[in-house]
C-alpha positions in Angstrom: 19.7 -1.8 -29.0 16.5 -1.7 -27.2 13.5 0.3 -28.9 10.6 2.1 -27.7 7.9 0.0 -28.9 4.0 -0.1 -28.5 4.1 -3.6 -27.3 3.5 -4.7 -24.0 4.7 -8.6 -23.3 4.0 -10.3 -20.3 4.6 -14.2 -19.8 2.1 -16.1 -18.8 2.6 -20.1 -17.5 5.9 -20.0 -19.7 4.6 -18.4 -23.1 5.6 -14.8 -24.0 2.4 -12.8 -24.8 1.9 -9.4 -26.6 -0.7 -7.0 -26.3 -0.9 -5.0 -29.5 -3.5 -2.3 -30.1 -4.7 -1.8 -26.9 -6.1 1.3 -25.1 -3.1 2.3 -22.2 -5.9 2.1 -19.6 -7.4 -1.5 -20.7 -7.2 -2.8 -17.4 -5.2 -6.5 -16.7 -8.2 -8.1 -15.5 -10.0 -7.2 -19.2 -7.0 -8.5 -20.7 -7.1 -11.6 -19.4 -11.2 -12.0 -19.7 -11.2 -10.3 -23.0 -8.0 -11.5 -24.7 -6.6 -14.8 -23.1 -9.9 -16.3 -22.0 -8.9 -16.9 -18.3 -12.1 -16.5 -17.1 -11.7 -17.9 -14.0 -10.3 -14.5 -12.6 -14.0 -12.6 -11.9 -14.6 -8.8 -12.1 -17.1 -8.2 -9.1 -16.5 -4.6 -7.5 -14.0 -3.4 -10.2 -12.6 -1.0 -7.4 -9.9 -3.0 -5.4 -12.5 -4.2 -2.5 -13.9 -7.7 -3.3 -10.9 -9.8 -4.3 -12.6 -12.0 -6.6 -9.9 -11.0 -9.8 -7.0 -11.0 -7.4 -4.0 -12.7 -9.4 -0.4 -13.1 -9.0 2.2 -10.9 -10.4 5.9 -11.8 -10.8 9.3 -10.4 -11.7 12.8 -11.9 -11.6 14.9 -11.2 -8.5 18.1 -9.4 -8.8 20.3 -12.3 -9.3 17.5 -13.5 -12.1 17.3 -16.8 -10.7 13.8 -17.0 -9.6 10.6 -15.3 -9.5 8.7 -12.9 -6.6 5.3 -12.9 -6.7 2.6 -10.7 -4.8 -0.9 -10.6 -5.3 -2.7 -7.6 -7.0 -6.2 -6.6 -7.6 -6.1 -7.4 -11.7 -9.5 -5.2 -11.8 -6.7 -1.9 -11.0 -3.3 -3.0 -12.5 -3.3 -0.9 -16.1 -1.8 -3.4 -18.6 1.3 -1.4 -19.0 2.0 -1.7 -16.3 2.8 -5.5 -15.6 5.3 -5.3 -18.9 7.5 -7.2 -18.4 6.0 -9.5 -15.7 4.7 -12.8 -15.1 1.4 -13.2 -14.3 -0.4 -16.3 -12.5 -4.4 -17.0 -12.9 -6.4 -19.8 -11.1 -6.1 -21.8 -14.4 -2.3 -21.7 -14.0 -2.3 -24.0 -10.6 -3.4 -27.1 -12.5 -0.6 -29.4 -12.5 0.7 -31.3 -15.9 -1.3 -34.3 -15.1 -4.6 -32.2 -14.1 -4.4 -32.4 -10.3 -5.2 -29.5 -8.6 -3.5 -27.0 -6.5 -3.2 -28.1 -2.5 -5.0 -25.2 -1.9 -8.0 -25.6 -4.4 -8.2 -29.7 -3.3 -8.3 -28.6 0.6 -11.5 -25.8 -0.3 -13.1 -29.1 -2.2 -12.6 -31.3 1.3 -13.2 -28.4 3.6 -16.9 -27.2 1.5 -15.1 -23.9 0.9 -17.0 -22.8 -1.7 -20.8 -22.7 -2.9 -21.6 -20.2 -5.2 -18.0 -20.1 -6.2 -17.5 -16.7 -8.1 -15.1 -15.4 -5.6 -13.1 -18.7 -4.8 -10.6 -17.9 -7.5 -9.7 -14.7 -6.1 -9.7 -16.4 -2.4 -7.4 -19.5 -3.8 -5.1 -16.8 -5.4 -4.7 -15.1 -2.3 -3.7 -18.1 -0.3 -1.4 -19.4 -3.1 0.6 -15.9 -2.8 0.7 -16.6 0.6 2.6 -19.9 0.4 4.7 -19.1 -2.0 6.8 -17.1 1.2 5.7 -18.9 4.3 4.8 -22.7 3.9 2.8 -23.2 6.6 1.1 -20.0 8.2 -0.4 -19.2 11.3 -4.6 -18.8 11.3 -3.7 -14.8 11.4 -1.5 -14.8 8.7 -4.4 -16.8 6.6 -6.9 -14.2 7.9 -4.7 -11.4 6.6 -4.1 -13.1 3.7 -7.4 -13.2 2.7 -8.8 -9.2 3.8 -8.8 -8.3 0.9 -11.7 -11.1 -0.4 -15.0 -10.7 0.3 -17.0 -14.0 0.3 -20.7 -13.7 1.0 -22.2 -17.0 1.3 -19.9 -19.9 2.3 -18.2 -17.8 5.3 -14.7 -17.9 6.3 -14.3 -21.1 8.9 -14.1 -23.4 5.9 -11.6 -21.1 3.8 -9.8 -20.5 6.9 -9.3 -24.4 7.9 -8.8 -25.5 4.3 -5.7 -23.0 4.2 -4.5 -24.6 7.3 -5.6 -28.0 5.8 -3.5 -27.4 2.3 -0.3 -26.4 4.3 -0.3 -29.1 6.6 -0.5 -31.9 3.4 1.8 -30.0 1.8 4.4 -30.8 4.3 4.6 -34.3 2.6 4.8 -33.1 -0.6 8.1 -30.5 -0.6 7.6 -27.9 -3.4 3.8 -28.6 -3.8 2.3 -25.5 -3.0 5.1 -23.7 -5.0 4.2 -22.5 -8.2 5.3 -23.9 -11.5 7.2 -21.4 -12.8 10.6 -23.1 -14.6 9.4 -22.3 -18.1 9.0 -18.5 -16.7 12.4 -17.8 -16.2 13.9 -17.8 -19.6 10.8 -15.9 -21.1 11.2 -13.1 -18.2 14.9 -12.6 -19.3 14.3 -12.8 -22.8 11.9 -9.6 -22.1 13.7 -7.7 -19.2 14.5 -4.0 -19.7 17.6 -2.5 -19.1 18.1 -1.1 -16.2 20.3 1.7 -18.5 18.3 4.9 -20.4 18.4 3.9 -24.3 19.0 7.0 -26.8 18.0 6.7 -30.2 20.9 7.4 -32.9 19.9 11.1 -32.8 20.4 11.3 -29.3 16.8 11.2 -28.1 16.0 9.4 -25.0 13.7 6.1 -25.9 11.4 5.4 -22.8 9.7 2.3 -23.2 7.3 0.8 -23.1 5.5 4.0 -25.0 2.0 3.0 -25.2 0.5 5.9 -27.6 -3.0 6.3 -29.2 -4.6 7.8 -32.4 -5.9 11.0 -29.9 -1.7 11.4 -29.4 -1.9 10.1 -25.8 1.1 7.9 -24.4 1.7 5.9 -21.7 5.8 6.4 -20.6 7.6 3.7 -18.2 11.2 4.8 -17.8 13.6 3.7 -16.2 15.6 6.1 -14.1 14.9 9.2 -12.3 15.8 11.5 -14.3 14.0 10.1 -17.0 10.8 10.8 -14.8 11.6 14.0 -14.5 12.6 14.7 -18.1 9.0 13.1 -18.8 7.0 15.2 -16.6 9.2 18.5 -18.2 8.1 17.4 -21.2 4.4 16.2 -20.2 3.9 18.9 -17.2 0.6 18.0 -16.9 0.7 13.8 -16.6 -0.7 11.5 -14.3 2.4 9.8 -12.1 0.7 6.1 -11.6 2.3 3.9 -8.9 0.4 1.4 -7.4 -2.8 2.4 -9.3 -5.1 2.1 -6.6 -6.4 5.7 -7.3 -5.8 6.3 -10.8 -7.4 2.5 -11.5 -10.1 3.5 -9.2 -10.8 6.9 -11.9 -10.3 4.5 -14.8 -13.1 1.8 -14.2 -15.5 4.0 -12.7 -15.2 7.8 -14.4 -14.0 6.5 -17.6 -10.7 8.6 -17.1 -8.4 9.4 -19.8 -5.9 11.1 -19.2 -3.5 12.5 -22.1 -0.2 11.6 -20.1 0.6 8.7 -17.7 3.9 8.4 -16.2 4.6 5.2 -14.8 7.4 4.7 -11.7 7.1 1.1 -10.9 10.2 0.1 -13.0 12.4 3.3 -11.8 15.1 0.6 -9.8 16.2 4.7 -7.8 12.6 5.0 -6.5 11.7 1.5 -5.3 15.0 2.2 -3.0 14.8 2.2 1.3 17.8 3.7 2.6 18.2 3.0 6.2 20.5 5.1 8.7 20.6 5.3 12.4 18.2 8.6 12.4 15.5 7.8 9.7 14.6 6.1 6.7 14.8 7.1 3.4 11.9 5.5 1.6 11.7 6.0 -2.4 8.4 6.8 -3.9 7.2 3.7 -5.7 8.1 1.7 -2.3 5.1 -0.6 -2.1 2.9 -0.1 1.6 3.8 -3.8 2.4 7.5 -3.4 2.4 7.1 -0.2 4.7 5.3 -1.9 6.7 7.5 -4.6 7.3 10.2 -1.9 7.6 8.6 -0.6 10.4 7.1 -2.8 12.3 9.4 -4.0 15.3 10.2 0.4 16.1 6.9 1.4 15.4 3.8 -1.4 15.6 1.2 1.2 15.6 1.8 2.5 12.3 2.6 -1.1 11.1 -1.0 -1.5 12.4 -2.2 1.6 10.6 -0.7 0.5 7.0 -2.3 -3.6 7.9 -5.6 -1.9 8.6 -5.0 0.6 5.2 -6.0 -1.7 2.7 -5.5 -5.8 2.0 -2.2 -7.4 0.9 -3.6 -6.6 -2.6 -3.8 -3.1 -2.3 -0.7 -3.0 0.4 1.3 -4.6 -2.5 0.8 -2.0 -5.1 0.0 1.3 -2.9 2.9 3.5 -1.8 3.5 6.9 0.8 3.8 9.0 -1.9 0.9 8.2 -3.8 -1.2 8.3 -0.6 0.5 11.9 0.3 -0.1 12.8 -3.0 -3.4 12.0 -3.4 -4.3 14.3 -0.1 -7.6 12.9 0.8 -8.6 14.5 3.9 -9.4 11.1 5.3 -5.7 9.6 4.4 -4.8 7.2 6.7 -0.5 7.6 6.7 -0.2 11.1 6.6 -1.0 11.9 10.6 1.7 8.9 11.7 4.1 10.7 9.1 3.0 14.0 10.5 3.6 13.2 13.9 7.1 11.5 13.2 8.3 14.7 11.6 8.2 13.0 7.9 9.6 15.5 5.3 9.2 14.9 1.6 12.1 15.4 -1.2 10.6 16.9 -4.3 12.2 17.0 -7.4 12.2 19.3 -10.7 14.3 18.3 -13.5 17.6 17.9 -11.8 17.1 20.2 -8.6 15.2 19.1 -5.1 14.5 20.3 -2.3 12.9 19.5 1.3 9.7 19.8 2.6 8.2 19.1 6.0 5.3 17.0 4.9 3.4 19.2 8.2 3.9 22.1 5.5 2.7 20.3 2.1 -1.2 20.8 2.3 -2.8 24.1 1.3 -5.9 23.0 1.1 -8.6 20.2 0.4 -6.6 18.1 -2.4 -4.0 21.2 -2.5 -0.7 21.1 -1.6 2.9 22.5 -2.9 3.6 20.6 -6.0 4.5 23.3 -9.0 4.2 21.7 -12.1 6.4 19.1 -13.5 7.3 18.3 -9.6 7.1 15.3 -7.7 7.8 13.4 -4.9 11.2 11.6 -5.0 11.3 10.0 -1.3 10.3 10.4 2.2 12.5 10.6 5.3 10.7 9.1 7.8 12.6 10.1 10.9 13.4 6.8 13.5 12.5 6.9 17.4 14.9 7.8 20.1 14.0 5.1 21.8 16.7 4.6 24.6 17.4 1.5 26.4 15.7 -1.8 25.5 12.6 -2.1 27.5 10.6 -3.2 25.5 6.3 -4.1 26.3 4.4 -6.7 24.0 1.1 -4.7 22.7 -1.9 -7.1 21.0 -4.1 -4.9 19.0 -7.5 -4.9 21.3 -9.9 -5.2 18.0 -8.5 -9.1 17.9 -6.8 -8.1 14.3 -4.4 -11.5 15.1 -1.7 -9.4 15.5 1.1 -7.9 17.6 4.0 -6.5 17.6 6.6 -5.3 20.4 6.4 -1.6 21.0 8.5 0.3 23.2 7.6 1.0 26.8 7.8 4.0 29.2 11.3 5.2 29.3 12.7 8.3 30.9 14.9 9.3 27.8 13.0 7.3 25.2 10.3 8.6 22.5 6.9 7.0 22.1 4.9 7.0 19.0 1.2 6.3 19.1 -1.6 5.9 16.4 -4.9 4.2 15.7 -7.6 4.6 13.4 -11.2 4.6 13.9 -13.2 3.2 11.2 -17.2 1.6 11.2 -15.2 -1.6 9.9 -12.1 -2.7 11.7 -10.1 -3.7 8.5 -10.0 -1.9 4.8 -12.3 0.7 6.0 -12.6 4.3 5.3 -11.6 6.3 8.6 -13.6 8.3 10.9 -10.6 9.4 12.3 -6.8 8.8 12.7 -4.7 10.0 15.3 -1.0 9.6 15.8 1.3 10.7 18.5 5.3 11.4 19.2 6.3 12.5 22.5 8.4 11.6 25.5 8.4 11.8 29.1 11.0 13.5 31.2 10.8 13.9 34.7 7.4 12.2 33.9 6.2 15.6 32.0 5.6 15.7 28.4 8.0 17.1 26.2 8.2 17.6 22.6 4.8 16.9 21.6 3.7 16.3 18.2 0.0 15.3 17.2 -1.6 14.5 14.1 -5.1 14.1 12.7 -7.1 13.1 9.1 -11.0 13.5 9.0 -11.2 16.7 11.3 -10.2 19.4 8.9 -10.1 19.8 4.7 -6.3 17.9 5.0 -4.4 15.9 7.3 -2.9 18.4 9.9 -1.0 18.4 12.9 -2.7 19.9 16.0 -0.8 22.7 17.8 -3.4 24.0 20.1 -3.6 20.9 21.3 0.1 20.2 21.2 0.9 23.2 23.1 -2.2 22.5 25.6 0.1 18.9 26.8 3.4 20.5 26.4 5.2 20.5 29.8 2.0 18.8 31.4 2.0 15.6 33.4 -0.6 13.2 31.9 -2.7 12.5 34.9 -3.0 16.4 34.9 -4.8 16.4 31.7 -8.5 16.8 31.4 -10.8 15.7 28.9 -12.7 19.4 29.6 -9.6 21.2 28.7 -9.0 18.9 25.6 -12.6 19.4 24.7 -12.3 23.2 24.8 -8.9 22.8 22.5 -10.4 20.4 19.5 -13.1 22.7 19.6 -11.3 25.7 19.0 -8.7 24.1 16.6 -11.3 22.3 14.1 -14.4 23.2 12.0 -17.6 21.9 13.1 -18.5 19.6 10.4 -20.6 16.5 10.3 -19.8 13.7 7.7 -20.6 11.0 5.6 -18.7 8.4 8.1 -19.3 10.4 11.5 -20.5 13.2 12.8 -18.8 16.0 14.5 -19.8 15.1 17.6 -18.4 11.3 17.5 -15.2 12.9 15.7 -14.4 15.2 18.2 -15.4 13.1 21.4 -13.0 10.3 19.4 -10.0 12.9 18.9 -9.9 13.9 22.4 -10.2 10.3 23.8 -7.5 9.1 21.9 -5.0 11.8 22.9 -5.8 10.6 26.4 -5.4 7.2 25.5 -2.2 7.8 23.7 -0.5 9.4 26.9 -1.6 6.8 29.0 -4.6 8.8 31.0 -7.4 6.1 30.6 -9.5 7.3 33.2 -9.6 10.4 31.8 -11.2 9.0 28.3 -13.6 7.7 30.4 -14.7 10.9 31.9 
């Protein structure tokens, strides 16, 4: 029978490792610095923005035959965490007789590097990318890599050497694949049950329970209910996901919190359930997967979640912990908004529905009573009517496009974008998102979101109400002027001022109907 233990183990190129003794917020990349030596993977930002510790992470897939990898920002990831998991360093790519990755021998051809402290974190990044699509386009290479920052060799070289590496690879099946045969044994000689364990008093055994000498645990379980049976028991505990907040407090406030409830191994929470009206998308459902989910119905919001954060960070984030986190500047929460997301929250055994519209009280307030949480979001689908499909290209040269749906009488359209002084992984000015459709060329059923203009994301009635009925053309930037003024607080920022902000909002709900000469007014 399976124990609760104070061990973590995570495999590493084939050898089963524990972490004994640990704090529960020693952070993977200090782990592997600290304890293993692999100094290859670099600390430079410690905050998820500079890529230079990015590694891979691994678990089995379902049948247990192989391994799925996705890169992660090591400098985040509490060790906990990745129990369980394989991990991959640049020191893992050497071959058995010394050669070096494709990747790593294309950057040496190509001059790719020259200082050279962030060229592990680049090659893991482009490693990750191979191990899924063998010979990628130049966008999905400069995706790839948005999430590392180089500052003196710029990108041409990394970029070509990427394309370089795939294109010798070709001769060389299984080259750029990791080595990972010895993996597979150690990762099911340390896999969890998927079952809750109860001790022979008939306690429930979460593990891995990481606690300290100060009486403060980490708890992984492994079901939903034993989430909520945690947070009854600790009503006061940080739920960490993808730890790109909570990492974020650890490294650079020295947060400790007393309680941490992780739901990355909870199998009911990583679920997408998929019906003809919506989505149902579990909690610790990582950014990337929804935005894979939804890109072919609704491109703008895949566009939103690319330009959220870099496959790093897209890999670990989720919805929830963005909606939870209630930043007034969260980049999700208007598209959810405006698509009528509601969100199931969960006490003990009972739940209960909540328009997300509905969730915010105020600047990092919202709903939540304690020992709550957020199960899933239903994320309604479009009614898009007949295929008619128009190709969009993001303007901002981002590499990439997706099909979104045209002008149709019966159909829904959903708009977003996000303003930001940096196109990608930037903090927004603004972000607007729009549902609405046309009939009899009026709009009807209008529903508009905004972050950055008020204390939380919000929807926008005033100015809902002021397009309601109204034909597009008919709409002037005066009259949306008057309504942003009378529906947000004057308030200059850190990232823009008022003025930008509200000439921005109104000029994107013009945009977003398809009345470009009024933006221009």
């Amino acid at each position: 029978m399976s124990m609760a233990t104070n061990t973590v183990r995570v495999v590493i190129d084939g050898r089963i490792v524990e972490a004994q003794g640990l704090r529960r917020t020693t952070t993977l990349l200090d782990f592997l610095r600290e304890h293993e030596h692999r100094t290859g993977t670099k600390e430079g930002c410690a905050e998820g923005d500079c890529g230079a510790c990015v590694v891979l992470v691994g678990e089995l897939d379902a049948a247990g035959k192989s391994v799925n990898y996705v890169p992660v920002n090591a400098c985040l990831q509490l060790l906990p965490s990745v129990d369980g998991k394989s991990i991959k360093t640049v020191e893992s790519l050497k071959a058995a007789d010394g050669s070096l990755h494709p990747v790593q021998q294309a950057l040496v051809g190509c001059h790719g590097s020259q200082c050279g402290f962030c060229t592990p974190g680049i090659v893991m990044s482009l490693a990750g990318l191979m191990q899924t699509v063998a010979r990628p386009s130049r966008g999905q290479v400069t995706d790839a890599l948005q999430g590392n920052l180089c500052r003196c060799t710029g990108y041409r070289p990394i970029v070509d050497a990427a394309l370089q590496a795939a294109d010798a690879a070709q001769a060389r099946p299984g080259s750029l694949k990791m080595a990972d045969e010895a993996d597979l044994d150690a990762l099911r000689e340390i896999r969890r049950e998927a079952t809750p364990t109860y001790s022979l008093e008939g306690d429930l055994l979460v593990q891995p329970v990481v606690r300290t000498r100060k009486g403060h645990v980490f708890l992984s379980p492994s079901t939903v209910a034993e989430v909520a049976q945690a947070l009854v028991d600790h009503p006061g505990a940080t739920l960490l996901a993808g730890s790109t907040e909570v990492g974020l407090k650890v490294n650079k406030q020295h947060w400790r919190p007393e309680a941490i409830v992780y739901l990355g191994n909870v199998a009911g929470l990583r679920e997408v359930k998929t019906s003809a009206a919506a989505w149902r998308i579990g909690a610790a459902v990582p950014l990337e997967q929804v935005m894979q989910l939804v890109a072919a119905e609704l491109p703008d919001f895949a566009e939103v979640l690319r330009r959220f954060g870099s496959p790093p960070i897209r890999s670990t984030a989720t919805l929830a912990g963005n909606i939870a986190n209630g930043s007034p500047i969260g980049d999700t929460m208007p598209c959810l908004m405006a698509l009528g997301a509601s969100l199931t929250l969960r006490h003990g055994a009972k739940t209960r529905s909540v328009p997300l519209a509905q969730f915010y009280t105020g600047m990092k307030r919202n709903l939540l009573q304690p020992a709550e949480f957020i199960e899933a979001i239903e994320l309604p689908r479009l009614n898009v009517g007949p295929q008619n499909a128009l190709r969009h290209s993001s303007p901002e040269g981002s590499g990439r496009s997706w099909e979104r749906p045209g002008v149709r009488p019966a159909g829904e359209i959903f708009r977003a974008h996000k303003i930001s002084k940096r196109f990608d992984q930037d903090i927004s000015a603004t972000c607007a998102a729009i549902r609405y459709r046309l009939e009899g060329g009026r709009l009807k059923d209008v529903r508009l979101a905004f972050n950055g203009l008020t204390p939380y994301p919000a929807r926008a009635p005033r100015l809902e109400a002021l397009l309601e009925g109204q034909r597009p053309e008919d709409i002037s930037a005066a009259a949306l002027d008057a309504a942003v003024a009378d529906s947000f607080p004057a308030r200059d920022g850190l990232r823009a001022t008022w003025a930008y902000r509200a000439l921005v909002a109104r000029n994107l709900v013009l945009r977003f109907i398809g009345h470009e000469e009024g933006a221009l007014a």
